[in-house]
C-alpha positions in Angstrom: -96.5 -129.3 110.1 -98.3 -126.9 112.4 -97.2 -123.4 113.1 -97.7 -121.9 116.5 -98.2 -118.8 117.5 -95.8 -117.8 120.6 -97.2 -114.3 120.6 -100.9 -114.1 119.4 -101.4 -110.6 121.4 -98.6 -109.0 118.7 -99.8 -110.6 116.1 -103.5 -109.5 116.7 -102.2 -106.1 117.0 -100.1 -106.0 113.6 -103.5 -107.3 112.0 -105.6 -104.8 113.8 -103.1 -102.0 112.8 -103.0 -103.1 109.1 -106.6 -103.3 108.7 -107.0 -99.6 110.4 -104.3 -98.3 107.8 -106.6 -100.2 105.2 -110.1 -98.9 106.4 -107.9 -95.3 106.8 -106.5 -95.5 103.4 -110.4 -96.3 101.6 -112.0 -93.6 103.9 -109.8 -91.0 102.8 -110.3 -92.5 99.0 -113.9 -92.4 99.2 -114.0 -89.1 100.8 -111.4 -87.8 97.9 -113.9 -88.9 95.2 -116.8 -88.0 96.8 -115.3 -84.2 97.1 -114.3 -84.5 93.0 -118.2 -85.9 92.7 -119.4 -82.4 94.5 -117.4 -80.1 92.8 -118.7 -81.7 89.0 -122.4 -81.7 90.5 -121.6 -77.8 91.6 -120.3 -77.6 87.9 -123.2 -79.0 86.6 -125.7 -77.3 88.8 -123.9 -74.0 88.0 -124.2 -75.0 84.0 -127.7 -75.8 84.7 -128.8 -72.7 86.3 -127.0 -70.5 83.3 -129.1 -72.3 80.8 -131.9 -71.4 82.8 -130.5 -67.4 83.2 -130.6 -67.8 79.5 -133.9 -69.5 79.0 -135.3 -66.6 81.1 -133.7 -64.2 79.1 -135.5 -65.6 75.7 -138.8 -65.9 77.9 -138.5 -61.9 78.5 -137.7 -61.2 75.0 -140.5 -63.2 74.3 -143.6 -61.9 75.8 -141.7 -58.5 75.7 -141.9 -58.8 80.2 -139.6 -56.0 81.1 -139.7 -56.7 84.7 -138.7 -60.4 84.4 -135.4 -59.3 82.1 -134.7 -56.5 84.4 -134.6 -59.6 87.6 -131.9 -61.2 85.7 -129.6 -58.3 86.0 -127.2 -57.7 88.9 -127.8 -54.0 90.6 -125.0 -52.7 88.8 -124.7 -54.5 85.4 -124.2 -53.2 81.9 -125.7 -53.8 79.1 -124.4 -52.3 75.3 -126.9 -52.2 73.0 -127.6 -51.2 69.4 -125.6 -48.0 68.8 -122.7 -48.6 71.0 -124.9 -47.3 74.0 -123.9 -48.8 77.2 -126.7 -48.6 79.7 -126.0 -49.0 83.6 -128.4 -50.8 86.1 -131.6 -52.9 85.7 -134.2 -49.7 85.0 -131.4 -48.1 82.3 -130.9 -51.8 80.8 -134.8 -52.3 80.5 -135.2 -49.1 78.5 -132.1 -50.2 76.7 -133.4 -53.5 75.7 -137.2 -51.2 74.8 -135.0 -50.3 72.0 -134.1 -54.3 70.4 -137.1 -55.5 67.3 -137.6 -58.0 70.0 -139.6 -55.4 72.4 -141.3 -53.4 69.8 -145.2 -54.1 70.1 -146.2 -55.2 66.8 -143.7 -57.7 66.7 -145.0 -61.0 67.6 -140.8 -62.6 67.7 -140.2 -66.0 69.8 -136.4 -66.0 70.9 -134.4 -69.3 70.5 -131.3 -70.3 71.0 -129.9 -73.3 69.4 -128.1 -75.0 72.6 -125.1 -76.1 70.3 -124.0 -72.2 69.7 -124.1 -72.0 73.6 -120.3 -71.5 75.5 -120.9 -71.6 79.2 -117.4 -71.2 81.2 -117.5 -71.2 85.1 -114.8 -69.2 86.4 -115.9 -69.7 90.2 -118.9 -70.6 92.5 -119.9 -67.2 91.9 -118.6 -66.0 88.7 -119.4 -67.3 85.1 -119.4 -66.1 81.2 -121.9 -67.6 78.8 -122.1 -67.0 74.7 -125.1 -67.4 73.3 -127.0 -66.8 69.4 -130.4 -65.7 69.7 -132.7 -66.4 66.5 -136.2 -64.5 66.4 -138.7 -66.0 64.5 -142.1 -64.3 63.8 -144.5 -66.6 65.3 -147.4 -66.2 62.5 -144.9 -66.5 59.5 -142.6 -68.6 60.6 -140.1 -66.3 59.6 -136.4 -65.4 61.2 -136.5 -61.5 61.5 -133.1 -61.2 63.7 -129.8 -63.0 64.9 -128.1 -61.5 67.5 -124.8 -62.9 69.7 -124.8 -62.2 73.2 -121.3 -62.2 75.3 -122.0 -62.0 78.9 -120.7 -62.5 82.6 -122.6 -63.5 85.0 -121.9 -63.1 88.6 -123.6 -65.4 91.6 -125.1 -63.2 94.2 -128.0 -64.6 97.1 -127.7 -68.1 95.4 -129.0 -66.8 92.0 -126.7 -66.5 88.9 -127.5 -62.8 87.2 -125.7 -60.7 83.8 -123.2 -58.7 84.8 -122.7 -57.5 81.9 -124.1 -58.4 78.6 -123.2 -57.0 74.8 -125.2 -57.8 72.3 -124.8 -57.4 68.9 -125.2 -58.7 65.2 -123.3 -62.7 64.7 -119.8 -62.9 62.9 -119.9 -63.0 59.3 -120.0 -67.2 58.3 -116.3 -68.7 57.6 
């Protein structure tokens, strides 16, 4: 038995609509998706450059380059050091950090950080805390001569993540 058509011209146009609403419907899926895919690539990307803050960081410590730890602070960070002392701005916080076994001449101290005992938490596309351990090793004996904890903000100014504020100090007792 055949079926016919009396009204192909409605029928066209209910097909027509349905695969708009279709097409519509896996757009606005797609598009959905693709928004969640950006905003864990901004995560990650964000993640990424805070590793890299902190990388830097180490690198200062390091080769004992004042003027590359002093870039990674905002104008008006803090930073409290040994002794309480809380020192404003990136000139106050390089003398500051003068002070650490890390920037004494002498001392020949790589920084590490095991990546495990690192807690990144973005807040915001431009705001950020980090924890991090920082082991110094004597680089001719082998030895560890420091462990310090670092608990930090960072804040996201010109497209570059920088401390806002940063306290160091010695790592919890072990449980």
């Amino acid at each position: 038995m055949k079926t016919r058509w009396t009204r192909p011209s409605k029928i066209a146009a209910l097909v027509a609509g349905t695969l708009v609403l279709l097409l519509a419907s896996s757009s606005a899926a797609l598009a959905n998706n693709s928004a969640e895919g950006d905003g864990e690539q901004n995560i990650g990307a964000a993640t990424a450059s805070l590793y890299e803050l902190q990388s830097d960081f180490h690198q200062a410590a390091s080769t004992k380059d004042i003027r590359l730890l002093m870039s990674l602070f905002a104008s008006d960070a803090t930073f409290v050091g040994p002794g309480n002392i809380t020192y404003v701005g990136p000139a106050a916080i390089g003398k500051g950090f003068r002070s650490t076994g890390a920037y004494q001449y002498g001392n020949d101290w790589a920084g590490l950080t095991p990546s495990y005992r690192t807690r990144i938490t973005i807040l915001s596309g431009l705001r950020a805390t980090m924890y991090f351990e920082c082991d110094y090793v004597d680089r001719s004996t082998l030895q560890l001569k420091a462990q310090l904890v670092a608990n930090t903000t960072e804040v996201r100014r010109n497209g570059k993540w920088l401390f806002e504020t940063f306290t160091g100090g010695p790592p919890p007792p072990p449980l």
